[in-house]
N, C-alpha and C positions, 0 to 999 in steps of 0.2 A: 701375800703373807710370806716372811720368812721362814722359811721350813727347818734351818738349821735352828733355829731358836724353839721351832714347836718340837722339834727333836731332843736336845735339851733338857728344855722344861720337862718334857714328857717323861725320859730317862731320870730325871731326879725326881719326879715323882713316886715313880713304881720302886726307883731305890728308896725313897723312905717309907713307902708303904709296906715294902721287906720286910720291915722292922716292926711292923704293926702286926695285930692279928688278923689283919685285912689280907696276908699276902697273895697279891696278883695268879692267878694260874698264868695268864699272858695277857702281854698287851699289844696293841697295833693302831697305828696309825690308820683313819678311814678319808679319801678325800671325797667329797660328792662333786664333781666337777661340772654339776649343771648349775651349782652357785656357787663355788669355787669356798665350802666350808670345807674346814677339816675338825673332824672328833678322831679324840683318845678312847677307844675302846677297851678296855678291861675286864678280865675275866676272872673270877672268883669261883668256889668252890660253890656247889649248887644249896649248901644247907646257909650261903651267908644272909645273913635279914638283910634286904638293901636298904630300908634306913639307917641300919645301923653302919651300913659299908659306906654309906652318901655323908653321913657324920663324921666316918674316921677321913673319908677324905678329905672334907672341908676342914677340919680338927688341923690334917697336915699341909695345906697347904696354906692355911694360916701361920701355922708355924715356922714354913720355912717360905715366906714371902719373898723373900730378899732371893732366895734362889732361883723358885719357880718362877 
């Protein structure tokens, strides 16, 4: 996997989630290196409904496809 592109994507993500009323407390990069995955960890404020966090995400990364 390219890392600079998961780096990237991931950074333009949490910047348009900025903008949202999703915004991230933080995010990071997790790699599980016994199957060689990598997850976007994000951290929200503890009152956010996660369906409703899991819809603005997918909301934004529909929207800006062409970047992410």
């Amino acid at each position: 996997m390219d890392t600079a592109i998961l780096v990237r994507s991931g950074q333009a993500l949490v910047k348009h989630l900025d903008n949202t009323n999703m915004k991230p407390r933080a995010a990071m990069w997790v790699h599980n290196t016994d199957n060689d995955i990598w997850r976007l960890w994000i951290v929200v404020h503890p009152k956010v409904d996660e369906r409703e966090f899991f819809r603005v995400v997918a909301e934004t990364i529909t929207k800006n496809r062409d970047e992410l």
